[in-house]
N, C-alpha and C positions, 0 to 999 in steps of 0.2 A: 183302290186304297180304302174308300171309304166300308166296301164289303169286307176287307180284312181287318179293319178293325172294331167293325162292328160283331165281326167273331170273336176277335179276341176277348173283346167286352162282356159279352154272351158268356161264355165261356168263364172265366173269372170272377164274375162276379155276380151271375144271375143267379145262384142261391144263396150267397150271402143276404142280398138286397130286397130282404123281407117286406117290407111295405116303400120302402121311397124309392122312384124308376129314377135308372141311369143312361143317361144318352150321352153319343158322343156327336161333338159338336165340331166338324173341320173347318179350318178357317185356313183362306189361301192368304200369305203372307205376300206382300207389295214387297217387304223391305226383304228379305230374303228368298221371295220369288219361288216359295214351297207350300205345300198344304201343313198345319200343324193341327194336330188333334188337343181335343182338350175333354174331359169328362165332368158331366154336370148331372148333377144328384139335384133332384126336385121332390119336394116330399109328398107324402102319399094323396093327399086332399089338394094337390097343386091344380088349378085353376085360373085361366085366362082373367076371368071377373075379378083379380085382384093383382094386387101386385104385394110382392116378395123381398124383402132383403137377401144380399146374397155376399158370403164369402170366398174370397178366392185362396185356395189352400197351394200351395208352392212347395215344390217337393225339392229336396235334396241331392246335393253333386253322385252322379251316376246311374241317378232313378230317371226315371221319365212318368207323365202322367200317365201309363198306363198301369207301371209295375211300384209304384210307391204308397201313396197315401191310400187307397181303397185298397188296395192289395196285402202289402204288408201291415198295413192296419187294422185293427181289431176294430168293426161295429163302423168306423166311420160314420157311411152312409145312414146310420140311423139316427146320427146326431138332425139330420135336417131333417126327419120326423118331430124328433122330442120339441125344434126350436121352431118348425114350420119356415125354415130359409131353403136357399138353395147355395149350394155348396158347388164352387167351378175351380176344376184343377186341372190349370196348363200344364203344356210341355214344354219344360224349360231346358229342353235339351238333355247333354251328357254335363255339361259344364260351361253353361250358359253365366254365371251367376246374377242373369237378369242385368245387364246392362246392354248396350248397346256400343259394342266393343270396336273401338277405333283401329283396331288393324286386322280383324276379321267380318269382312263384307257378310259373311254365314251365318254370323252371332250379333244379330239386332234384337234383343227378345225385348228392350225394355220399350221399343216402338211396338212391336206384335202386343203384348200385352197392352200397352197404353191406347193407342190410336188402332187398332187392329181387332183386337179380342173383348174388348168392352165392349166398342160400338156396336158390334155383330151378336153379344150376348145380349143386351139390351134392346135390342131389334128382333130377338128369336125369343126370347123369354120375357114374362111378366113377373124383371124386375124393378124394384124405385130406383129410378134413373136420378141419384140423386147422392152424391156424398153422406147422407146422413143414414142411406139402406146399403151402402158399401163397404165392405173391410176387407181387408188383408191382412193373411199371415203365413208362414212356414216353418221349415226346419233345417235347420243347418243354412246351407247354399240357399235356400227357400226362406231361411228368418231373414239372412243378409236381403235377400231380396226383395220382400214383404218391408222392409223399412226403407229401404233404398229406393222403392216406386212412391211407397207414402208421402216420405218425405218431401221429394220432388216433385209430385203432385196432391200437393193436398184441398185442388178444387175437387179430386174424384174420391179420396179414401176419406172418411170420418173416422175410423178407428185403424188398429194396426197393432200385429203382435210381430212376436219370432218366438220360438223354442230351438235352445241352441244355437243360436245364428251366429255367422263369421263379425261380431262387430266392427273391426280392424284387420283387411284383409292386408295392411304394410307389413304384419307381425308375421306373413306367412306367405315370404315369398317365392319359397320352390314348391310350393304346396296346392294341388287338386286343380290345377290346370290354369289357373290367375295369369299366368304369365302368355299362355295364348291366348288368353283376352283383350290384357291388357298391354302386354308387350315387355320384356324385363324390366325387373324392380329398376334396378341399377341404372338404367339408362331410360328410367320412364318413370321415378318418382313422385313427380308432382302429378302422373295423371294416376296411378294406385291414389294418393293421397286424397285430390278431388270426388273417389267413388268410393274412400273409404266411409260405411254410415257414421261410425262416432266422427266424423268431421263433419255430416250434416246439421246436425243440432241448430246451427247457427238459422237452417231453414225455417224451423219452428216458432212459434207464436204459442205461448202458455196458452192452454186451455184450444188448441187447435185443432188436437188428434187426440181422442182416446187412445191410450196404449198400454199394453202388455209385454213383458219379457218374462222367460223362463229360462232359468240353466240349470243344470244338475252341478252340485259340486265338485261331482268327479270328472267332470267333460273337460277335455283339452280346451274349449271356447271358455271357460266359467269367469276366467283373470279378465278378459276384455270383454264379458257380458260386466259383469263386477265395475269395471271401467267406463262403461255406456253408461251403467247405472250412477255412478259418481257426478259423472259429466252432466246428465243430465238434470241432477241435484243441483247442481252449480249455476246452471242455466235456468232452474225454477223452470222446469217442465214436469208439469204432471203426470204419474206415471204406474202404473201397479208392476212389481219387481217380484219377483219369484228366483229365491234359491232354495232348495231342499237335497238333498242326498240322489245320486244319479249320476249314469254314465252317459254316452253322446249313442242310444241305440234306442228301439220302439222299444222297451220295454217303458221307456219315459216318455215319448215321444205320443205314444197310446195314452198316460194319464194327462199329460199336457195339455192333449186337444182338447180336453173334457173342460180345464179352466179357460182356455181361451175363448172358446164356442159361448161359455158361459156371460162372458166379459162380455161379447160382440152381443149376446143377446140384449142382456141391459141396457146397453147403448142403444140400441136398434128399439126398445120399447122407449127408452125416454124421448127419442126423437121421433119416433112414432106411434103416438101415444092415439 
C-alpha cells in the first residue's frame, strides 16, 4: 500500500510541487484497525534544526486526502513555502464527517486524527508540539470538522477555521451520508444534536481559539454559517466572519485558503514571536 500511494503521490502532484516536498505519511489506525494515509507538504527550507507550525487541512464529503485539497486545488502546496509551515491533510474517508460514529465501528476518524495522527506527525516531523503552532481547518464536511475536533479539544488547536462547513448537520438529515454515522435523525436526535458544532459553542471560553469562518452567499450552508455567526455574537466569542458572493465549489474554496492560511499565520507569529 504504501508503494501505491507513494505513485499515486508522484504522479499528481510532482510537478505542481515547485519548491515545497510532499510525502505521505501512513498511519495504522488502533481504532479502525486500517492504515490511513495522510499528505504532508513541508516547505522548501524545511529543516530538523527547527521546528514548524503546522496546519491540518480537512477535505470534503467524497474527496479523500489524496484527490481533494492538493489536487483539485490551485497552488496549495506553495502556501507552506510563502508562510514557512507545514500543511497535513488526512483522510477523512468518503463521509467520515470526523467524528467518531457510534454505530459504525469503521468510522472513528475523530480518534485517528486526535490520539492517532498527531502523536505520529509530531514524532515524524519537526513540528511545535504545542497548541499555539497548531490549527485546523476545512471545507464543507472538512469546516464541520475543523471546528468540531477544535472545539473538543482545545488543549491541542490554538486557532481553527472552516470554509463552507456544515454548521448544523440537524438541518440536513437525509443528506451526504449523516445518517450512517450517526444513525437516523428521527430515532437518534439528541445524538445529531450533541455533534452538532453550533451546539458546541457552550465549549468555548472568549479569547480561547482564534477563529475564522467563511461562506459564499450563494452556498446552500450560508443560512447556518450566518447562524454560527450570530450564536457566536451572543456568546462573545471572538471571531473573524467572512461572507462575500460564492457558490459551495473551488472556485471559492481556492481564494478562501488564501484568507485562512493568512489568519493562522498571524496567530502563529504572535505566539511565536
Amino acid at each position: 500500500m504504501r508503494f501505491l500511494v507513494a505513485i499515486f503521490v508522484l504522479f499528481f502532484y510532482g510537478e505542481s510541487a515547485v519548491a515545497a516536498k510532499i510525502d505521505t505519511l501512513i498511519t495504522y489506525s488502533n481504532a479502525m484497525k486500517k492504515e490511513i494515509p495522510a499528505l504532508v507538504v513541508t516547505p522548501e527550507n524545511y529543516s530538523t534544526a527547527q521546528k514548524y507550525p503546522a496546519v491540518y487541512l480537512l477535505h470534503g464529503y467524497s474527496d479523500s486526502a489524496l484527490d481533494g485539497w492538493l489536487c483539485k486545488g490551485k497552488g496549495i502546496e506553495n502556501l507552506a513555502d510563502f508562510y514557512n509551515l507545514i500543511l497535513i491533510i488526512p483522510d477523512g474517508g468518503f463521509s467520515s464527517w470526523y467524528f467518531d460514529s457510534p454505530v459504525d465501528p469503521t468510522y472513528q476518524y475523530e480518534t485517528y486524527i486526535i490520539k492517532e495522527l498527531i502523536p505520529e506527525m509530531d514524532e515524524k516531523y519537526a513540528t511545535i508540539q504545542h497548541r499555539n503552532g497548531r490549527a485546523i481547518t476545512g471545507l464543507s464536511m472538512g469546516g464541520h470538522g475543523a471546528l468540531y475536533l477544535s472545539f473538543r479539544h482545545p488543549d491541542l488547536f490554538g486557532a481553527a477555521g472552516s470554509t463552507s462547513g456544515c454548521m448544523n448537520i440537524c438541518k440536513f438529515p437525509k443528506r451526504w451520508d449523516i445518517a450512517k454515522r450517526l444513525g437516523s435523525f428521527e430515532k437518534n436526535q439528541e445524538i445529531w444534536e450533541q455533534n452538532a458544532v453550533i451546539n458546541l459553542i457552550s465549549l468555548l471560553k472568549p479569547d480561547s481559539l482564534s477563529l475564522i469562518i467563511d461562506c459564499g452567499t450563494e452556498d446552500f450552508f450560508a443560512e447556518v454559517n450566518r447562524e454560527m455567526h450570530e450564536k457566536l455574537l451572543q456568546n462573545k466569542i471572538p471571531h473573524d466572519y467572512i461572507s462575500r458572493p460564492g457558490n459551495h465549489n473551488w472556485e471559492y474554496w481556492n481564494n478562501s485558503i488564501q484568507y485562512q492560511l493568512l489568519f493562522f499565520n498571524d496567530f502563529f507569529k504572535k505566539q511565536n514571536p
